[in-house]
C-alpha positions as a Markdown table, in Angstrom:
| # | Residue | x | y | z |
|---|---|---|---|---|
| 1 | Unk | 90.9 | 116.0 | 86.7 |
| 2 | Unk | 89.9 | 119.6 | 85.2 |
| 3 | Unk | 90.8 | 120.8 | 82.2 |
| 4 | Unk | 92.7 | 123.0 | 83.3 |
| 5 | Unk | 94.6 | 120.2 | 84.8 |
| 6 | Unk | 94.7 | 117.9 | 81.8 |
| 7 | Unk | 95.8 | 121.0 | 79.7 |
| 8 | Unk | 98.9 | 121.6 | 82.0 |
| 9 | Unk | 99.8 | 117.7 | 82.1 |
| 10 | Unk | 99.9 | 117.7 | 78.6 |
| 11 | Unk | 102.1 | 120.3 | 78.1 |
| 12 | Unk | 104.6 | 119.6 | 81.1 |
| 13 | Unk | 104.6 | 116.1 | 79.3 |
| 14 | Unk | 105.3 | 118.1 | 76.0 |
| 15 | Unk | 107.8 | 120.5 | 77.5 |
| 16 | Unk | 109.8 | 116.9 | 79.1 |
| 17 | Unk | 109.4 | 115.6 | 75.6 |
| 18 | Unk | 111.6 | 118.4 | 74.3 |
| 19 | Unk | 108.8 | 120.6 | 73.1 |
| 20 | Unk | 108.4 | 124.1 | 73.1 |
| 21 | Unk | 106.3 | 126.6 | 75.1 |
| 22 | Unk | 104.7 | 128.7 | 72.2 |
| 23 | Unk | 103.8 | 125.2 | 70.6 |
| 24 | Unk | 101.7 | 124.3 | 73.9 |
| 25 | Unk | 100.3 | 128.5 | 73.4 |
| 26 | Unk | 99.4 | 127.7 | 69.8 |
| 27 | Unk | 97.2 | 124.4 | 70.7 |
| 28 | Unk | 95.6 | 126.2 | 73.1 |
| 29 | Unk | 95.4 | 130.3 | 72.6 |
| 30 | Unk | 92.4 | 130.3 | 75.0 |
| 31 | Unk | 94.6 | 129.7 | 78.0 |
| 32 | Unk | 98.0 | 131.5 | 76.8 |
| 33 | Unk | 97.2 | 134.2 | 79.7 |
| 34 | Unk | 97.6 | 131.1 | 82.5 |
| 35 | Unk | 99.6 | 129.2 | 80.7 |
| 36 | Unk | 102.4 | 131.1 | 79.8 |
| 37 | Unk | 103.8 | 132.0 | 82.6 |
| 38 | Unk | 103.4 | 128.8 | 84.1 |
| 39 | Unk | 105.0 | 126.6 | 81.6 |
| 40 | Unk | 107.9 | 129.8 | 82.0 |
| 41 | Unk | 108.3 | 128.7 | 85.7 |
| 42 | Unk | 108.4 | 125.3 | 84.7 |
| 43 | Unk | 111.2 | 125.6 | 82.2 |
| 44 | Unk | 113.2 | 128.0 | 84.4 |
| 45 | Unk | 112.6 | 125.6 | 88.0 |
| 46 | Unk | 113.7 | 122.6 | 85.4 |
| 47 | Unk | 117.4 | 124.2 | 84.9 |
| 48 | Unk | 118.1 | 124.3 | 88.3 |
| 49 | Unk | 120.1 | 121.6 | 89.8 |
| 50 | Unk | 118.5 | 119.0 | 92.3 |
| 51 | Unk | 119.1 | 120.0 | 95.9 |
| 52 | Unk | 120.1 | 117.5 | 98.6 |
| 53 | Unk | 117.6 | 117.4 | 101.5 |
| 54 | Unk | 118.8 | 119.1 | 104.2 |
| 55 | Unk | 120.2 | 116.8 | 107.3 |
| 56 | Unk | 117.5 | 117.3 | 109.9 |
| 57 | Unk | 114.7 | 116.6 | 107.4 |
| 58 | Unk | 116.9 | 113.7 | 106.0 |
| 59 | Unk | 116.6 | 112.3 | 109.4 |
| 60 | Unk | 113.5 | 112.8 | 110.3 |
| 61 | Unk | 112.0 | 111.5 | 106.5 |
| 62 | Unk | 114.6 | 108.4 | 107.8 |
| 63 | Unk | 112.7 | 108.0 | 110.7 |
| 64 | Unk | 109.1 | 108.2 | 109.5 |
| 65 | Unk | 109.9 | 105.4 | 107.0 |
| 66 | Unk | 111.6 | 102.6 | 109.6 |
| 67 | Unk | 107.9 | 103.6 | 111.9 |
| 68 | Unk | 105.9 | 103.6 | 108.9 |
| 69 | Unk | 108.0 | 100.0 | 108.1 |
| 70 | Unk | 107.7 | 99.0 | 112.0 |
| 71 | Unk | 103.9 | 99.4 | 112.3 |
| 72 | Unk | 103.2 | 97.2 | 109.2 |
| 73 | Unk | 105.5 | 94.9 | 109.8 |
| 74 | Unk | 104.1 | 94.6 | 113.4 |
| 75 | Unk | 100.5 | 94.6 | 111.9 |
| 76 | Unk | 101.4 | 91.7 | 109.3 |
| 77 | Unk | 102.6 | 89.8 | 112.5 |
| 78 | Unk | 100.0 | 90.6 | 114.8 |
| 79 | Unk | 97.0 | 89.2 | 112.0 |
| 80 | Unk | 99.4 | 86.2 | 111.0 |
| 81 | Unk | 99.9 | 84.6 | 114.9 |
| 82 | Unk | 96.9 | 83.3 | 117.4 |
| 83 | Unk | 95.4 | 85.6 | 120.1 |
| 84 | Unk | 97.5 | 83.5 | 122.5 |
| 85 | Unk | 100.9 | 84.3 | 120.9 |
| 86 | Unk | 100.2 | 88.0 | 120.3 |
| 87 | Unk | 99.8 | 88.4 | 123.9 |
| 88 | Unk | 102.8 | 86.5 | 125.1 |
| 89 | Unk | 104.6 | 89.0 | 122.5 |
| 90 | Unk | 102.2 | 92.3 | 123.8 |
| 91 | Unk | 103.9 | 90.7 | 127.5 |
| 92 | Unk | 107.7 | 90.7 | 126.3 |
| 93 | Unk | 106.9 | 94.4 | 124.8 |
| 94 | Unk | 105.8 | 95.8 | 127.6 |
| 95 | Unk | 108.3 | 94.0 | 130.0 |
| 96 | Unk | 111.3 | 95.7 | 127.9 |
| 97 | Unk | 109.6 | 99.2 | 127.7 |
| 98 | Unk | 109.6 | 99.2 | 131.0 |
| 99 | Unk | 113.1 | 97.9 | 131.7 |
């Protein structure tokens, strides 16, 4: 992490804490002209209230999860069983895609 960074996540940390912008500014004036305005957006995006995902990208976050669950589920199965018994289930997958 730069310093830049670590600068930033202590004063976010700060800011969360209850703290003030020009106390971040006064630990460190070297970075005020950075810094200023970027603690600013943070306190001003802060007050806003959360926003509900829209529908479509509800879904489709939805849908990456239960594939994302599928395939390790399926992986944790497929190193668990013998050879013989992940082919016979590789066999009943293919015979109901193709159904």
């Amino acid at each position: 992490m730069s310093k830049r960074d670590q600068i930033l996540e202590t004063c976010l940390a700060r800011l969360a804490a209850g703290g003030s912008i020009e106390t971040c500014l006064a630990d460190y004036p070297e970075n005020a002209e950075w810094l200023r305005p970027t603690l600013a957006a943070v306190r001003q995006l802060s007050t806003l209230p959360p926003q509900p995902p829209r529908p479509a990208a509800d879904q489709a976050i939805r849908q990456r999860l239960r594939q994302s669950a599928w395939q390790k589920a399926a992986a944790d199965r497929a190193a668990s069983r013998p050879r013989r018994v992940q082919i016979q289930f590789f066999m009943e997958d293919m015979y109901l895609l193709n159904k």
